[in-house]
LOVEX-326600 format. One record per residue: residue in one letter; x, y, z of N, C-alpha, C in turn. Coordinates in Angstrom, 2 decimals, padded with zeros to 5 digits. Layout:
% residues N
a/X/Y/Z/X/Y/Z/X/Y/Z
...
//
This chain:
% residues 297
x/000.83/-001.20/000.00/000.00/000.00/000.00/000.87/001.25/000.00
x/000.41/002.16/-000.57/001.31/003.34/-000.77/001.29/004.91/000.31
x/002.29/004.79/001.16/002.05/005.46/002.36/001.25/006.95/001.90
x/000.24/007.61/002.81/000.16/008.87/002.68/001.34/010.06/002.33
x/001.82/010.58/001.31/002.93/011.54/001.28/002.21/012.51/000.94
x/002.90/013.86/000.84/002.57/015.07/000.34/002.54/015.38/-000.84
x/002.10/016.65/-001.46/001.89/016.66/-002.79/003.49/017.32/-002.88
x/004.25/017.72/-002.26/005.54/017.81/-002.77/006.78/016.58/-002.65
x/006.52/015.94/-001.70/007.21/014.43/-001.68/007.16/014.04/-003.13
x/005.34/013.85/-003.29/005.11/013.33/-004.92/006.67/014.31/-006.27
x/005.87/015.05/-005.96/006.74/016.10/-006.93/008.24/016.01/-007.05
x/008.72/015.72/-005.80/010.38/014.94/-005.55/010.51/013.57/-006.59
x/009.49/012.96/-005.99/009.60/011.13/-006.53/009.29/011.53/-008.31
x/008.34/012.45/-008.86/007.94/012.92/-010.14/008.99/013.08/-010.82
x/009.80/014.36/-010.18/011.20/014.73/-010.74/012.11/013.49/-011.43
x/012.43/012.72/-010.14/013.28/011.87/-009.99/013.20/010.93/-011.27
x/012.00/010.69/-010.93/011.43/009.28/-012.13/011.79/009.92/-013.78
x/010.95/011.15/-014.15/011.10/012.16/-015.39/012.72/012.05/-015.24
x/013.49/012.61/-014.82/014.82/012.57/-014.93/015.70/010.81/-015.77
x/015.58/010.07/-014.77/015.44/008.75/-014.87/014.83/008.14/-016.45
x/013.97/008.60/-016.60/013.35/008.36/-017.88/013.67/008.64/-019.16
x/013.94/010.32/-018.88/014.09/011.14/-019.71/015.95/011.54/-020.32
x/016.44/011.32/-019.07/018.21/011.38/-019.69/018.61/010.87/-020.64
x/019.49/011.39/-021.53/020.60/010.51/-022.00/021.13/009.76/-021.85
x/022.05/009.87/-020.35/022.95/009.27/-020.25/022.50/008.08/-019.38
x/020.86/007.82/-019.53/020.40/006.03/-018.70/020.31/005.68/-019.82
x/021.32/005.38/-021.08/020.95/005.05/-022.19/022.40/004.42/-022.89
x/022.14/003.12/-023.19/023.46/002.05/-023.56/023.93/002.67/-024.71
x/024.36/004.11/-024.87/025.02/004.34/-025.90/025.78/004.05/-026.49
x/027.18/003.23/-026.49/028.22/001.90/-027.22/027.28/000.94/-027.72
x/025.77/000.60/-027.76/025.47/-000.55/-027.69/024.53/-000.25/-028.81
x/023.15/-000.64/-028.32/021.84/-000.01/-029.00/021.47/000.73/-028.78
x/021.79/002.28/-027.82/020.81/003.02/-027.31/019.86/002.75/-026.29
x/019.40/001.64/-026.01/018.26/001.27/-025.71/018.70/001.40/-023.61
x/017.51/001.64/-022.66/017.30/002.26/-021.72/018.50/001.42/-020.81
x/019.24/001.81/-019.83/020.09/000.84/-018.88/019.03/000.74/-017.81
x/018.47/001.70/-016.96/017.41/001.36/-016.14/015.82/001.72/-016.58
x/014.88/000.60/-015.45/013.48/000.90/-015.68/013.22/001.70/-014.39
x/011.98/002.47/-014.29/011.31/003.40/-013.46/012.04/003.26/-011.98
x/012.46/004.16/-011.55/012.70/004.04/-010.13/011.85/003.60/-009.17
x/012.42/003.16/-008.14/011.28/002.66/-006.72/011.96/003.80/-005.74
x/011.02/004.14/-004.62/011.42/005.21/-003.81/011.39/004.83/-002.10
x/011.91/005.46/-001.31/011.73/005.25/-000.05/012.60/005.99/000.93
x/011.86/006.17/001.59/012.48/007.20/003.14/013.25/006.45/004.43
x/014.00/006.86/004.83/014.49/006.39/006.22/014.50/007.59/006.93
x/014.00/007.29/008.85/014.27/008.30/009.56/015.76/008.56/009.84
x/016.67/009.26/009.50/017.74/009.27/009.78/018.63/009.23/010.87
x/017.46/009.41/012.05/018.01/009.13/013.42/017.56/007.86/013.56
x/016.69/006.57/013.29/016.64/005.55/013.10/017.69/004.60/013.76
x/017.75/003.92/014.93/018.99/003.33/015.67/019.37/002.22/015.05
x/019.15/001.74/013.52/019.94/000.73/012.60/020.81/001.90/012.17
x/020.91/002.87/012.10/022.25/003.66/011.42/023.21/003.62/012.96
x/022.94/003.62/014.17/024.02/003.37/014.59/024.85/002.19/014.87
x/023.69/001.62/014.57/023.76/-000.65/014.67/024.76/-000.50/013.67
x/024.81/-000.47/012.63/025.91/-000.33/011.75/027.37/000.05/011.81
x/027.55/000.52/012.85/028.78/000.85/013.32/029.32/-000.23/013.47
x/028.69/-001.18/014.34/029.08/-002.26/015.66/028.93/-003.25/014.17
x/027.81/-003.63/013.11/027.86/-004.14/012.33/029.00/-004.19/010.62
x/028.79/-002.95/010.39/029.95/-002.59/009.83/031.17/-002.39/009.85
x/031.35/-001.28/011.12/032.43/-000.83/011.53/032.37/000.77/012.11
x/033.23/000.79/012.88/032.53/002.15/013.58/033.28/003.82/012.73
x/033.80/003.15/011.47/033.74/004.44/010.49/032.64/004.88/010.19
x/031.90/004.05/010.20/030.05/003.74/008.83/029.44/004.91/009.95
x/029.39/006.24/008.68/028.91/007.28/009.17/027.02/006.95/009.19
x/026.63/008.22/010.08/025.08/007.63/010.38/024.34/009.55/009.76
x/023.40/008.95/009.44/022.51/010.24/008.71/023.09/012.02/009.30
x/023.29/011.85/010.53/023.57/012.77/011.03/024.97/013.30/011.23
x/025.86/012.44/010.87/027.25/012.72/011.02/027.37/013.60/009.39
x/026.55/012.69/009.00/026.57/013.26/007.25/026.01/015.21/007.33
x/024.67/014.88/007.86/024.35/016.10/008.03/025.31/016.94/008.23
x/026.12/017.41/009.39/026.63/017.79/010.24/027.64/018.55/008.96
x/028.53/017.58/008.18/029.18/017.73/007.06/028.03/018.62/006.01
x/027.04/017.90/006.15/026.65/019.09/004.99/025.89/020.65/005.27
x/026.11/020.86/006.25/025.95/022.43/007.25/027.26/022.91/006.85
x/028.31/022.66/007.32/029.93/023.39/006.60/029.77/023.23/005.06
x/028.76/022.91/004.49/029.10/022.83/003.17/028.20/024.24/002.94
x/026.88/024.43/003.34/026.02/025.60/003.06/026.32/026.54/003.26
x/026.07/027.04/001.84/026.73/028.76/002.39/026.10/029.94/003.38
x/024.73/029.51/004.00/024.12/030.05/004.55/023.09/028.86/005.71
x/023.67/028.64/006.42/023.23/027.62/007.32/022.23/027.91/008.34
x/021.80/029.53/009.15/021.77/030.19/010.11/019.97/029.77/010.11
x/019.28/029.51/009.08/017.99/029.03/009.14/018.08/027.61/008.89
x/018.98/026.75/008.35/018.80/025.03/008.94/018.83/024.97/009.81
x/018.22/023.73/010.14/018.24/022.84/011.70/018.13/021.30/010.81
x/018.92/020.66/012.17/019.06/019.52/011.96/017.83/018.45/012.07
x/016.93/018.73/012.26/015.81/018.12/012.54/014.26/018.78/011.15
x/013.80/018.23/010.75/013.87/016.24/011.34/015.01/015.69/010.42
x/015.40/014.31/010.01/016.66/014.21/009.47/015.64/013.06/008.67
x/016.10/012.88/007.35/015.44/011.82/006.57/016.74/011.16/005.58
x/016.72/009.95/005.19/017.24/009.31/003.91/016.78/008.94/002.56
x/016.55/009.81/001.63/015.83/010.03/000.39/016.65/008.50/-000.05
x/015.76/007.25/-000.90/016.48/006.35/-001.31/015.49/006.19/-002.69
x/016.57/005.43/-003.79/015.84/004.97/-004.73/016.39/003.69/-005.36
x/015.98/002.98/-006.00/016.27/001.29/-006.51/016.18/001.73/-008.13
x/017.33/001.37/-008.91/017.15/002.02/-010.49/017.35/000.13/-010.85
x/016.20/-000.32/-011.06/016.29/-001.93/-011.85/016.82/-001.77/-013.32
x/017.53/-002.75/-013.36/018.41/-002.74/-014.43/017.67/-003.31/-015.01
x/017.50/-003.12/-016.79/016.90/-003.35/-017.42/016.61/-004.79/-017.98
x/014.97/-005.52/-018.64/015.39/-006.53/-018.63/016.22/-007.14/-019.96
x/016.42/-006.52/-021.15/017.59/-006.44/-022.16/018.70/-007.07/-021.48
x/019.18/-006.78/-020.44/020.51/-006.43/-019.99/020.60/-008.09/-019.10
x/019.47/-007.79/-018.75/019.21/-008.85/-017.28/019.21/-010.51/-018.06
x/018.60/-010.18/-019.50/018.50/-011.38/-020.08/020.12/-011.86/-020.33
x/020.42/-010.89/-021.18/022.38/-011.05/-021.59/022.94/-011.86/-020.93
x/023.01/-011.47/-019.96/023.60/-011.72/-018.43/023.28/-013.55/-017.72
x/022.03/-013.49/-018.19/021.69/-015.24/-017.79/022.16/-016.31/-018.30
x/022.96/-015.39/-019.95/023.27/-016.82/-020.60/025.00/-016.89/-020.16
x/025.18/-016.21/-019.70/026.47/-016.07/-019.46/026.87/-017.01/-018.41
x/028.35/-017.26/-017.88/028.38/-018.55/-016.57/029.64/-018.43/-016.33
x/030.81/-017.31/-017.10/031.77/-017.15/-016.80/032.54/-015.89/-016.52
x/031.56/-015.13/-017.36/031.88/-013.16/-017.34/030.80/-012.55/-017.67
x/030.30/-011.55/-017.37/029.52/-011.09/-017.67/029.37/-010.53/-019.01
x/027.70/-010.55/-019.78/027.73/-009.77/-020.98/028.33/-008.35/-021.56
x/028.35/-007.76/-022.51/028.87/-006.32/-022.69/027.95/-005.83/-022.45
x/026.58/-006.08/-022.39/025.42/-005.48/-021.93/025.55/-005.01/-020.64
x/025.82/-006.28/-019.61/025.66/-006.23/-018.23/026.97/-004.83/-017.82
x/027.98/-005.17/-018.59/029.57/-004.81/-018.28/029.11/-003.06/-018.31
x/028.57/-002.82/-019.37/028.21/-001.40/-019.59/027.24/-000.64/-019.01
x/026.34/-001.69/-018.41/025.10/-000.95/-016.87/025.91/-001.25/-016.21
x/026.98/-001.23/-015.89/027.82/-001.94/-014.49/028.24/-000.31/-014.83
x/029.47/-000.07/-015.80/029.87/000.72/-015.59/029.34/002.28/-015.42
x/028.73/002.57/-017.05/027.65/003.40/-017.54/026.96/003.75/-016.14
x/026.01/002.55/-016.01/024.84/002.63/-015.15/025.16/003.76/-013.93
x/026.86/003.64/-013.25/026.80/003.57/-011.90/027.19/005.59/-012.17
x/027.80/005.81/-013.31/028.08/007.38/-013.56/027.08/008.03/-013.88
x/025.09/007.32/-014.70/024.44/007.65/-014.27/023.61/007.65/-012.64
x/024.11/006.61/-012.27/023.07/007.33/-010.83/024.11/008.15/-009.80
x/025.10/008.16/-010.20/025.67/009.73/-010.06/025.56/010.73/-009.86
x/024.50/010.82/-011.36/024.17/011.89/-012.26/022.56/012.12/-011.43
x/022.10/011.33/-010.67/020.87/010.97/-010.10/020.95/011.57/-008.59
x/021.89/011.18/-008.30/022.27/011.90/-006.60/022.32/013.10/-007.07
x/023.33/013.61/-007.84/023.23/015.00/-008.04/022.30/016.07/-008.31
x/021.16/015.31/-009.48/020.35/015.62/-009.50/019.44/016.05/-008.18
x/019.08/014.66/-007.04/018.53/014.91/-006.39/018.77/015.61/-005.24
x/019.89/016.09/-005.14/020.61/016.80/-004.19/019.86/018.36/-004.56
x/020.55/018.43/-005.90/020.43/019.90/-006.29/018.41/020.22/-006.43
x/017.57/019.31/-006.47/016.27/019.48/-006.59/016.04/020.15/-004.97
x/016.47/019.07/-004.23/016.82/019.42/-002.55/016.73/020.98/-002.44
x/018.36/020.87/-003.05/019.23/022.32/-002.70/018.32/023.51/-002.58
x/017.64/023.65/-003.92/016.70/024.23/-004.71/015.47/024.70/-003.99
x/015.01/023.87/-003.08/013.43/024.00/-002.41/013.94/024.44/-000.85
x/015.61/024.66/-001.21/015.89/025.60/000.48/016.11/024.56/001.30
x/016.71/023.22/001.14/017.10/022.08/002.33/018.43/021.87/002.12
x/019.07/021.14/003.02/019.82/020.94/003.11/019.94/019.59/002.78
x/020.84/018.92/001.62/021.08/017.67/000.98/022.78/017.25/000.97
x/022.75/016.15/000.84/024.19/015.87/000.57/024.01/014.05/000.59
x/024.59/013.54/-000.86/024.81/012.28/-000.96/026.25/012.05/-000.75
x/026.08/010.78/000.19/027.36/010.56/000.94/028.29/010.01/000.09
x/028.08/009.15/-000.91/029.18/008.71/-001.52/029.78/009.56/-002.90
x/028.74/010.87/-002.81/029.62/011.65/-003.71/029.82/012.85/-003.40
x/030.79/012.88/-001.75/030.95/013.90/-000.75/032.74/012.89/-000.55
x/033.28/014.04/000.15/035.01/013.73/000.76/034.59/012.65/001.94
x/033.25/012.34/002.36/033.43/011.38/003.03/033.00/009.92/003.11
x/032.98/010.15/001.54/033.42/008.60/001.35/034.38/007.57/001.53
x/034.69/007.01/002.00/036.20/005.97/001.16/035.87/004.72/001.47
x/037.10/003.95/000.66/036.80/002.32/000.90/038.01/002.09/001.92
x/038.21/001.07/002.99/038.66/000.66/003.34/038.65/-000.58/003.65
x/039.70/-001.52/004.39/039.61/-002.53/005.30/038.81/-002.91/006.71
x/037.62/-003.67/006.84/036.80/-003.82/007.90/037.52/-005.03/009.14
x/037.50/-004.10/009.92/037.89/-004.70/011.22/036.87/-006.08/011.38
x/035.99/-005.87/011.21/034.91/-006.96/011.39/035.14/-008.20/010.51
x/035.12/-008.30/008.92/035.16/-009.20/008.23/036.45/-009.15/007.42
x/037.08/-008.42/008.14/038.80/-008.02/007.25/038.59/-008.05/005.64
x/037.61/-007.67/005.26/037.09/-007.22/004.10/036.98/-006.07/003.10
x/037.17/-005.94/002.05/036.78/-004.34/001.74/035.29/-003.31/002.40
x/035.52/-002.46/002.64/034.08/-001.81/002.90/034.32/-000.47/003.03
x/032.97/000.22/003.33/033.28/001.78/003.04/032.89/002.45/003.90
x/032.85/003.84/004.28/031.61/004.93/005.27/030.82/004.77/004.94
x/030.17/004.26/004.21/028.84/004.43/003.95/028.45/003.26/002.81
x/027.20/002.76/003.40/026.72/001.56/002.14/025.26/002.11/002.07
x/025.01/002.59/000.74/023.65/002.48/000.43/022.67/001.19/000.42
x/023.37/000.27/000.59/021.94/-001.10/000.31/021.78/-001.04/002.12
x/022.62/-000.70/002.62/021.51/-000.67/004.41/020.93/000.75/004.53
x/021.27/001.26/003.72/020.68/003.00/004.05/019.23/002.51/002.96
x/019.24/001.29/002.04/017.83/000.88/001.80/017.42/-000.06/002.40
x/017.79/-000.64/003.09/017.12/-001.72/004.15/016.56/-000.90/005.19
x/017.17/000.10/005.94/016.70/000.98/006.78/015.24/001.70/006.23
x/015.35/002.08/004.31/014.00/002.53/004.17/012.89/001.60/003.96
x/013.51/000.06/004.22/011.79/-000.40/003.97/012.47/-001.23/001.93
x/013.73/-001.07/001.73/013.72/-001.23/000.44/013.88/-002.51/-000.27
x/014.04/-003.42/000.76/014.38/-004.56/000.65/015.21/-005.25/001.81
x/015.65/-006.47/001.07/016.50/-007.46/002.53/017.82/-008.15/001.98
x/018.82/-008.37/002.70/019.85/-009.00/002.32/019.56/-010.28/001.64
x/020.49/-010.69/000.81/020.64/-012.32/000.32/021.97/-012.96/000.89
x/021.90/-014.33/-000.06/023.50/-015.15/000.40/024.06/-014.49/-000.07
x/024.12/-013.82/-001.11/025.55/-013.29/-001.96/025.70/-011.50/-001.41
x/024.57/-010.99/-000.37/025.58/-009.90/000.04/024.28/-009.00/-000.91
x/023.47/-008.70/-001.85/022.86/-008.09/-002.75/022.09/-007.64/-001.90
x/021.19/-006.71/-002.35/019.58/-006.06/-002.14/018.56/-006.78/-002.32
x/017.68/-007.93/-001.85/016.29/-008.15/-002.88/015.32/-007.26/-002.68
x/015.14/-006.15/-003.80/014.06/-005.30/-003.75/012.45/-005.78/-004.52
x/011.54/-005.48/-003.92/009.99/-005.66/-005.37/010.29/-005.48/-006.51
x/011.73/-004.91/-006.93/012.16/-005.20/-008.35/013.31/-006.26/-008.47
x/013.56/-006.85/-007.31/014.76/-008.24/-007.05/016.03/-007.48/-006.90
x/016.93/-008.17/-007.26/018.22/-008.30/-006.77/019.08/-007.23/-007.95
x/019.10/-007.41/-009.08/019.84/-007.09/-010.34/019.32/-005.47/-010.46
x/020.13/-004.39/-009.60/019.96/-002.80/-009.86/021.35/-002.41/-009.43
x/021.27/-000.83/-009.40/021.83/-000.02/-008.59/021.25/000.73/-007.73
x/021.45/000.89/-006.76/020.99/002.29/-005.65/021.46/003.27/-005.35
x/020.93/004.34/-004.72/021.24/005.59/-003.98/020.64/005.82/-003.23
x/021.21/007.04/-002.35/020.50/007.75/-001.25/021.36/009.18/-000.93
x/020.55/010.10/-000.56/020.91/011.39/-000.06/020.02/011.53/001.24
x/020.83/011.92/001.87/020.47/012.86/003.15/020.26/014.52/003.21
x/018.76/014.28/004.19/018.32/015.71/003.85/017.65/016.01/005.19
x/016.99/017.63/005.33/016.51/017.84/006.55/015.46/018.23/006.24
x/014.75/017.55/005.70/012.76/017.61/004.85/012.30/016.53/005.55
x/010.95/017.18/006.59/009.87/015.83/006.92/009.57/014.79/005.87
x/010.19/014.29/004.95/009.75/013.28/004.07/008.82/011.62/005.23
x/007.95/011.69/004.46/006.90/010.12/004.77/007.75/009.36/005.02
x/008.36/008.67/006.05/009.02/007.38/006.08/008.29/006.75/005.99
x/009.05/005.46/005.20/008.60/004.30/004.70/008.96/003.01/005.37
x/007.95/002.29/005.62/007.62/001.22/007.18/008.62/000.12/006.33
x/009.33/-000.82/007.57/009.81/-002.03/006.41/009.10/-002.96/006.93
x/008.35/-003.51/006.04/007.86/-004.69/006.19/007.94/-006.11/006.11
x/009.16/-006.03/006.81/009.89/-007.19/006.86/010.13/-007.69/008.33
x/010.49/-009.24/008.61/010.67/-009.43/010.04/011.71/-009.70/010.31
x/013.26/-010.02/009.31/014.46/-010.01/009.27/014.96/-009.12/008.12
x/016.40/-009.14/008.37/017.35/-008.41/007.30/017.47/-009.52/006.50
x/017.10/-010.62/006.36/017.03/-011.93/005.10/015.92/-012.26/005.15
x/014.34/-011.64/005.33/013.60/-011.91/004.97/012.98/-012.83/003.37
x/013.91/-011.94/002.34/013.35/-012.18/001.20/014.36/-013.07/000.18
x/015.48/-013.67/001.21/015.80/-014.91/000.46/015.64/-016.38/000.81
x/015.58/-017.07/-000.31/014.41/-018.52/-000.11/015.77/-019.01/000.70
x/017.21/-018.99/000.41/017.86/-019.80/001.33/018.26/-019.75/002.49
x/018.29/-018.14/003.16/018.56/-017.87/003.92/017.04/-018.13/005.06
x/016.11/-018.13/004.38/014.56/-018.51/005.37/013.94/-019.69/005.30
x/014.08/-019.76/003.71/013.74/-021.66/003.78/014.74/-022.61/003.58
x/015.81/-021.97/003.82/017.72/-023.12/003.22/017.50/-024.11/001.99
x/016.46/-023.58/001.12/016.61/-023.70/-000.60/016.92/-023.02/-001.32
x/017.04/-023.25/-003.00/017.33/-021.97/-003.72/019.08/-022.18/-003.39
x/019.70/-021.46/-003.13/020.92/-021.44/-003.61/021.35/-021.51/-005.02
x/020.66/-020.75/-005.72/021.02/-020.55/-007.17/021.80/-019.65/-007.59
x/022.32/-018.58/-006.37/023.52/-017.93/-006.98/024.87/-018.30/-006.55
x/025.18/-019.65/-005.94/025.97/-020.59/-005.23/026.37/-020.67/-007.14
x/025.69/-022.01/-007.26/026.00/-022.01/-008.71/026.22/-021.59/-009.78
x/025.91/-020.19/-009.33/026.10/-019.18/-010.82/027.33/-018.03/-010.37
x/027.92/-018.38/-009.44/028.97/-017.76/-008.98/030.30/-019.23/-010.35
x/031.24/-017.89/-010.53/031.76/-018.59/-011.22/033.10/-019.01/-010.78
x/033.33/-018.49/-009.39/034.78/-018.56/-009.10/034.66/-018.78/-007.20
x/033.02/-019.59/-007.11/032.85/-020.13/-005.42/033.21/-019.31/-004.52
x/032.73/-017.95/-004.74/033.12/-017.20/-003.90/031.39/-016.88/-002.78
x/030.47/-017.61/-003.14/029.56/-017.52/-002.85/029.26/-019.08/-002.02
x/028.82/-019.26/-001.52/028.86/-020.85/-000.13/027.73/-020.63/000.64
x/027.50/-021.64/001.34/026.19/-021.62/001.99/026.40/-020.15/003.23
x/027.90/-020.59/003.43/028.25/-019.50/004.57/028.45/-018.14/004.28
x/028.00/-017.77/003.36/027.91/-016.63/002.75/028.60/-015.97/001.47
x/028.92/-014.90/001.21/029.94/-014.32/000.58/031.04/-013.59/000.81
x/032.69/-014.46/000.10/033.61/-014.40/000.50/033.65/-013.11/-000.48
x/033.96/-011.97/000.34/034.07/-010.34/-001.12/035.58/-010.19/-001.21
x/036.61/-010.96/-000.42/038.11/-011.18/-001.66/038.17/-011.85/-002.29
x/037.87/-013.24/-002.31/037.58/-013.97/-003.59/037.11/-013.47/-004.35
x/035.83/-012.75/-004.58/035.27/-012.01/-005.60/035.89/-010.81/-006.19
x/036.41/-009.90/-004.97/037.16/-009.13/-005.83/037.98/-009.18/-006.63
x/038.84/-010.03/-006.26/039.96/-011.14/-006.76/039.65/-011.09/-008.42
x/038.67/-011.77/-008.03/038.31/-011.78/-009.46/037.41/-011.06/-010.27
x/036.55/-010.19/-009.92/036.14/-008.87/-010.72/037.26/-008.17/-011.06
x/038.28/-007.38/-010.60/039.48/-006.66/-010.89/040.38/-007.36/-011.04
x/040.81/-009.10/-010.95/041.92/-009.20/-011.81/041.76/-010.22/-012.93
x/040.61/-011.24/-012.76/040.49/-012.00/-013.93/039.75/-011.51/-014.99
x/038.95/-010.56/-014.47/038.13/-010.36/-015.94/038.71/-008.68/-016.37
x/040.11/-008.68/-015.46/040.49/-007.36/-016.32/040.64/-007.32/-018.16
x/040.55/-008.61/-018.81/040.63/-008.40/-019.74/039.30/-008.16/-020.72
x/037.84/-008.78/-019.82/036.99/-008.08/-020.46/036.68/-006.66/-020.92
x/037.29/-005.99/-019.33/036.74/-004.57/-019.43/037.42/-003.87/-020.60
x/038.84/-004.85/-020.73/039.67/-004.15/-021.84/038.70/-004.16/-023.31
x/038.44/-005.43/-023.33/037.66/-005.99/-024.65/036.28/-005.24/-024.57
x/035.69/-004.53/-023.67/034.57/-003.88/-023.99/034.39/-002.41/-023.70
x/036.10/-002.36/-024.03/036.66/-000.47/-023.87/035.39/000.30/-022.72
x/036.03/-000.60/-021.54/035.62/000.16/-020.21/036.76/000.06/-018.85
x/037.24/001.22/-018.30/038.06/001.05/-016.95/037.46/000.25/-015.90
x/036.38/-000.21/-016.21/035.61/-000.88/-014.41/034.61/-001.63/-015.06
x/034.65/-003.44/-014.62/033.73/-004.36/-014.93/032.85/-004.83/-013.21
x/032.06/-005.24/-013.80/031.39/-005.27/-012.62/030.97/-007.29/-013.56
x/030.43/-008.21/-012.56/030.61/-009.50/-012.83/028.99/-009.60/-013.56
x/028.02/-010.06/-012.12/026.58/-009.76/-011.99/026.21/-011.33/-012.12
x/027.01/-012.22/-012.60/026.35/-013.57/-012.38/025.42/-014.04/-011.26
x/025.31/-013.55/-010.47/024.57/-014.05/-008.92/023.39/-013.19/-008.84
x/023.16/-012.68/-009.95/022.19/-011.01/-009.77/021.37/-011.59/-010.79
x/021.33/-012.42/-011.78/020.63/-012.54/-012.76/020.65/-014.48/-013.00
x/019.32/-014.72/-013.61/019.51/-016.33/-013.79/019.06/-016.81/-012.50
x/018.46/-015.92/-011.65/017.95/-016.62/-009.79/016.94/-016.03/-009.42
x/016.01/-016.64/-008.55/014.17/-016.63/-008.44/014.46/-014.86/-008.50
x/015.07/-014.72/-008.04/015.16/-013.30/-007.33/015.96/-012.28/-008.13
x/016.15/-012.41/-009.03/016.30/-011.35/-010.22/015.55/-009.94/-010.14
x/014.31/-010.35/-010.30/013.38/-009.06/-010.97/012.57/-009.03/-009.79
x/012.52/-009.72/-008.77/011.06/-009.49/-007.71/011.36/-010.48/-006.65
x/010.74/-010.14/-005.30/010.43/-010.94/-004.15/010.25/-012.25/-004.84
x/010.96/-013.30/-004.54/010.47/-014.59/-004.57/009.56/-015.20/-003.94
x/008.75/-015.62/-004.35/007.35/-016.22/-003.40/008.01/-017.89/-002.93
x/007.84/-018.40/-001.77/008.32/-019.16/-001.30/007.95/-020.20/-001.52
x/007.09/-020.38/-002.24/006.55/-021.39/-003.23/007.78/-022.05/-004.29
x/008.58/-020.68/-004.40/009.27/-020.80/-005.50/011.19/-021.85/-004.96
x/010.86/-022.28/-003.79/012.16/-022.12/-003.20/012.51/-023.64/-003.34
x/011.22/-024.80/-004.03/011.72/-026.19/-004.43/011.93/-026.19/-005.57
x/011.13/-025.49/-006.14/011.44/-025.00/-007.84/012.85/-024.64/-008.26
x/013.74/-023.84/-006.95/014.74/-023.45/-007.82/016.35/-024.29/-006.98
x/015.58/-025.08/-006.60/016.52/-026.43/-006.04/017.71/-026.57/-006.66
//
């Protein structure tokens, strides 16, 4: 059901979508032209919300929280003396990758398509282009905005926790926090549009509608992690970096940046992204119904 919002919330989510739709640059230009993402999905987090500080202890206690961000984006305004930090919200959106792309990608079992390779890359400099956008729509109506991963306080580092790569900030829990979906085995988003997108989020100081999650775990919406079937991106992992026990992300990196450095060469791009585990599984394009979880045995 679609929460009560305002007629300017609407007008935010309107923008967003028209933008999304309407750009250039969501558009496989090396290829056919044809769209990299379909319609955005939207959703709010309260930004004081105590899963942004759970994340510390879960992440790591770099993993900045809505308000640390804020805080950063007050020294950024050139006129701060009428913000306040309150109320604090997380503007989020889910850009589903197209199903052109999504198909490519299924027949594949060892690298990803040039389709997939080019919403990997393409895709991620448009929703970029999408934060910015939605920042500056923000900016515009007199709030205070700022997307964290395309601010100085981003970076990647080493996690104390899983001695892993990780960063200040992860948008797929800044969409779990809005209600946007739930973790899988392989570490992904499953959103009402599945697993196979990109995301964003900006932080802002607009009463925006938060959006309820209706979920009863952070793995609600995978069949293996709730019904221990399915494991279909076990198998479509091409280099077992994926196991019942989860996902190993140096193995994988391992091999996104050094084995298939020669795709990205062959499909004249600096950055490949894999996607085998994202496509070809119940959970591609939508919530898997649990019906579906002997089916994909």
């Amino acid at each position: 059901m679609q929460e009560s919002i305002s007629d300017t919330q609407r007008d935010l989510y309107a923008a967003v979508e028209a933008f999304v739709r309407e750009s250039p640059a969501n558009r496989l230009e090396h290829i056919d032209g044809s769209l990299i993402f379909d319609a955005p999905l939207f959703g709010v987090a309260d930004g004081d919300d105590p899963l942004f500080t759970e994340y510390k202890t879960i992440i790591g206690p770099y993993h900045l929280t809505p308000r640390e961000v804020m805080e950063y984006a007050l020294t950024e305004a050139p006129d701060t003396t009428h913000q306040t930090m309150q109320p604090l919200r997380v503007f989020t959106w889910v850009l589903p990758v197209a199903e052109p792309t999504r198909r490519s990608n299924r027949r594949q079992d060892v690298a990803p398509s040039e389709r997939w390779a080019h919403t990997r890359y393409f895709g991620e400099k448009f929703n970029d282009a999408v934060r910015a956008f939605a920042v500056r729509w923000l900016r515009e109506a007199g709030l205070l905005a700022l997307a964290p991963i395309a601010s100085p306080l981003f970076k990647t580092l080493m996690s104390d926790v899983d001695h892993a790569p990780s960063s200040t900030w992860s948008e797929r829990h800044a969409l779990y926090a809005a209600g946007q979906g739930t973790f899988s085995l392989n570490d992904g988003l499953i959103t009402p549009r599945g697993i196979a997108h990109r995301c964003g989020a900006v932080v802002t100081n607009w009463p925006l509608t938060i959006t309820p999650r209706r979920y009863a775990t952070r793995t609600s919406n995978c069949l293996y992690l709730q019904a221990g079937r399915c494991g279909r991106c076990i198998k479509r992992c091409p280099v077992g970096a994926i196991s019942t026990e989860g996902h190993d992300k140096l193995k994988c990196a391992e091999y996104v940046y050094g084995t298939l450095k020669p795709y990205s060469d062959a499909y004249h791009i600096s950055a490949i992204g894999c996607g085998l585990c994202q496509t070809g599984v119940p959970c591609e394009s939508r919530i898997p119904p649990h019906k579906d979880a002997k089916q994909a045995t």
